[in-house]
C-alpha positions, 0 to 999 in steps of 0.5 A, spaced: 457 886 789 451 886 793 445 890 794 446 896 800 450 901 802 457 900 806 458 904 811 464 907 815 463 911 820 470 915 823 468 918 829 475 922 829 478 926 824 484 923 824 483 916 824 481 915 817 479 907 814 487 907 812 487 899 810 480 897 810 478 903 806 484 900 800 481 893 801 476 895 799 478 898 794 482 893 791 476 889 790 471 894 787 466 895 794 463 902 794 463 905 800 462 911 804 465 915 810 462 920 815 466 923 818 463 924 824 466 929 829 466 934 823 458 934 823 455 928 818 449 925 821 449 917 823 444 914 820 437 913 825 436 905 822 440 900 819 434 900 813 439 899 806 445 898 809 449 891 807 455 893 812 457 897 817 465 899 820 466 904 826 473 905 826 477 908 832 478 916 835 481 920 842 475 920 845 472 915 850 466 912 850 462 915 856 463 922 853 457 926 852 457 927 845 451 925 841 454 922 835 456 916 840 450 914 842 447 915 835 452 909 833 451 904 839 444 905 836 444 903 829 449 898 831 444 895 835 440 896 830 444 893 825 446 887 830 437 886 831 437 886 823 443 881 822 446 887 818 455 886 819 459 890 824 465 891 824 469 896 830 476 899 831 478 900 838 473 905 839 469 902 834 469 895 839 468 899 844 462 902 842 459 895 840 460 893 847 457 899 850 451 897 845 449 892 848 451 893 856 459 891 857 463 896 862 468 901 858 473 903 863 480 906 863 485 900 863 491 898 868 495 900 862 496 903 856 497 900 850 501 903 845 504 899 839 504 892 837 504 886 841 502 879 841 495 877 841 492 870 842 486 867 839 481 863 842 480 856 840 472 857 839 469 856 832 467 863 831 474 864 832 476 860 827 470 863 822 474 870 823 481 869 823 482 862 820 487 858 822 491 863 826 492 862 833 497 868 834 498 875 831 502 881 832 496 887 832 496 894 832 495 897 839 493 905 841 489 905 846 488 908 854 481 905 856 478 897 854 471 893 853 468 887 858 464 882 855 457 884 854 452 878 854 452 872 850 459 876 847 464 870 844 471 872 847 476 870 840 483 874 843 487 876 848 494 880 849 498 879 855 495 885 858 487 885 855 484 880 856 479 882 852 481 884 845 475 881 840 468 878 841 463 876 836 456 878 838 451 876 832 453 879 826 458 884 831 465 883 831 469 889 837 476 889 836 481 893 842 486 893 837 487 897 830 487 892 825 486 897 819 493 899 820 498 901 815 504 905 813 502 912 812 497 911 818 502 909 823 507 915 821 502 921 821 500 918 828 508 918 830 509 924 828 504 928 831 504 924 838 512 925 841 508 928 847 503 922 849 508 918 847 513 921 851 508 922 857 508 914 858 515 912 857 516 909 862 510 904 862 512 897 859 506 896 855 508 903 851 514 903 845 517 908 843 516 910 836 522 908 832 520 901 835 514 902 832 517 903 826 522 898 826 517 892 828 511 895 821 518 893 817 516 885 818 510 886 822 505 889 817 505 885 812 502 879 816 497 884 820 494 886 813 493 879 811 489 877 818 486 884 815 483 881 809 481 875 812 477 879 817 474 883 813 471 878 807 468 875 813 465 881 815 462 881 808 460 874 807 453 873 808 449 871 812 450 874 819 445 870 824 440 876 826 439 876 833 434 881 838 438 886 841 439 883 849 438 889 855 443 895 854 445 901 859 
């Protein structure tokens, strides 16, 4: 294993590392977890860190909390270091604000799985392999635009931008990190908000939900794990951190 600190950072308490944190795991990686909004501290620097992942929350990314600004700090930090970063719905929105991208509420909600399609560029092969289609967790009211020099990777019917590569940044819209107990909590205790979008299109039903996992999460934790060994594999291209708002 390598040298330095793996970090993960859990903006809401109630969107913990699920998969990500039984990958890693399985494969003997120390990691920590700071569970943000019940007052752990993000690290000022990316000084010791070998990889850093920022995983999803309610919250949005123009709210006025300290520990929000903190984390686009030390990604950029991170990103002007070449230390890896990898983001979760809220995460990769975090990762796009960093560097400037507009987070803005999207024309719809989307909640549930729905199809991605991957980009044909180089980096998007370097993260996803061979796959040019997915099927991924979706739970999410606002979306990122591209920061400069971002490489868009996927996109589903209704977001265009569902993942960009920046330097040693991966964002994601969607919940890659998602398994079987973390879906289940989610539906039990959301049947309001699921309720209250019904009539969208673009949000299912919770036995839906539970109906496509059957068949859907096997293959969206097999992109997961390739996901993350990239993330992990070094080296990461060290890049200076571009303008940011």
């Amino acid at each position: 294993m390598t040298a330095g600190r793996l970090l993960i950072l859990q903006p809401a308490r109630d969107d913990g590392p699920a998969f990500l944190a039984t990958w890693l795991q399985a494969r003997g990686e120390p990691f920590d977890v700071l569970s943000l909004e019940d007052g752990a501290a993000v690290p000022p620097t990316a000084d010791g860190l070998r990889g850093l992942a920022i995983l999803g929350g309610y919250m949005s990314v123009g709210d006025d909390i300290g520990y929000l600004r903190a984390t686009e700090a030390l990604v950029r930090d991170c990103v002007a270091r070449g230390v890896p970063v990898i983001g979760h719905c809220l995460g990769g929105q975090l990762i796009a604000s960093a560097f400037g991208a507009r987070v803005a509420p999207h024309a719809v909600p989307e909640i549930g799985w729905f199809p991605l399609a991957i980009a044909e560029a180089p980096e998007a092969r370097r993260w996803f392999g061979a796959t040019t289609a997915a099927l991924a967790y979706q739970w999410h009211y606002q979306s990122f635009a591209l920061p400069p020099g971002a490489v868009p990777l996927a996109a589903s019917p209704d977001c265009a931008n569902q993942a960009f590569a920046l330097g040693s940044a991966l964002a994601m819209q969607f919940h890659i990190e998602i398994d079987a107990p973390k879906l289940d909590a989610w539906l039990r205790q959301s049947p309001g908000e699921l309720a209250a979008s019904a009539t969208a299109p673009t949000v299912q039903a919770a036995e839906a939900q539970r109906a496509t996992a059957r068949a859907a999460m096997a293959p969206s934790q097999a992109l997961a794990a390739r996901i993350y060994s990239v993330w992990l594999r070094a080296p990461h291209r060290a890049m200076p951190a571009p303008p940011h708002a």
